[in-house]
N, C-alpha and C positions, 0 to 999 in steps of 0.2 A: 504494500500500500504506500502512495507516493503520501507524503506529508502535507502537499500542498491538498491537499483534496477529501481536505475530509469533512464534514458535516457543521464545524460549528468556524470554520472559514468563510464557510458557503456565506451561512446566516450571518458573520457580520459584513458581508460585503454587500447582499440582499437589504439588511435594518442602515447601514451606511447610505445605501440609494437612497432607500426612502426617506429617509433625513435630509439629503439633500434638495431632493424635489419639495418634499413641506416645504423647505427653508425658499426655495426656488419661488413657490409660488406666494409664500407671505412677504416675500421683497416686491415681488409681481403687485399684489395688492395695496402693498405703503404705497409702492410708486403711483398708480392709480390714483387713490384718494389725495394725494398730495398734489398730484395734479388739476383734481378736481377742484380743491380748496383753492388752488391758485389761479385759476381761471374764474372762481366768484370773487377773488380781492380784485382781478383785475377790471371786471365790469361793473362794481361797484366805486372803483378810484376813476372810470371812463365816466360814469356819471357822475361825480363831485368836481372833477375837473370841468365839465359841460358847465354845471349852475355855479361855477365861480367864474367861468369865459360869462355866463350871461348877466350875472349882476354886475361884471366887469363892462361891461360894453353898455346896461341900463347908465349906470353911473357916468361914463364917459360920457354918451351922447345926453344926459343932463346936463353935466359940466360943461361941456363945447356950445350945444346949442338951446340952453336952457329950459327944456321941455322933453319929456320922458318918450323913446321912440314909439312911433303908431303898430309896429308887426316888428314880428321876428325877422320876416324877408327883409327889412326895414335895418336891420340890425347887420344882417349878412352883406347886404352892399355896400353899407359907409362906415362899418365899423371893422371888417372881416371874421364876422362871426360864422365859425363853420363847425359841421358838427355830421354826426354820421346819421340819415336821415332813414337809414333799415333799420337800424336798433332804437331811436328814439321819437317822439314826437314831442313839440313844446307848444304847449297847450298855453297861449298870449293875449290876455287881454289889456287894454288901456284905457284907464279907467277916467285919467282926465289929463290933461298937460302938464298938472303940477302934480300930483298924484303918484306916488308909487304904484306902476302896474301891478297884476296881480297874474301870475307865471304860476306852471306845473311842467314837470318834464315826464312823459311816460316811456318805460322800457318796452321796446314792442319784443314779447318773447317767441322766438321761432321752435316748432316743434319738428322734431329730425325725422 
């Protein structure tokens, strides 16, 4: 009988596979959710950065030309307000000219 071949070699290089594969697939799944996690910081920082560009550009065109803009398209041509318009909508009204408009930004969510 060769040495190398005997029964309880077998089984620890059989319980070694398997140990590696668990191990294989629980890195498989960190990576996964950590990516997921990272793709919601990233569209929730895409939307704070949007409503600080549009309080930013409110403000400006009150400062410049005294009176709060009438639209958003309004915003994008004399200010260069721009924004990704599949992911969001901005919900603008102007409530008067001295007035602080009254703004909402919606996430349009797409289903895969």
């Amino acid at each position: 009988m060769n040495r190398f071949d005997n029964d309880r070699s077998k089984k620890k290089i059989v319980s070694s596979t398997l140990f590696s594969i668990i191990i294989f697939v629980v890195v498989i799944v960190v990576f996964l959710c950590g990516v997921s996690m990272l793709s919601n910081s990233s569209a929730l920082d895409d939307r704070t950065v949007l409503e600080e560009a549009l309080k930013k550009d409110i403000a400006h065109c009150y400062a410049v030309e005294g009176t709060y803009p009438e639209s958003v398209e309004y915003m994008e041509e004399h200010y260069g307000l721009s924004y990704d318009k599949e992911h969001y909508i901005i919900d603008y009204e102007m409530i008067g000219a001295n007035i602080y408009p009254s703004y909402m930004i919606v996430e349009i969510k797409k289903e895969d």
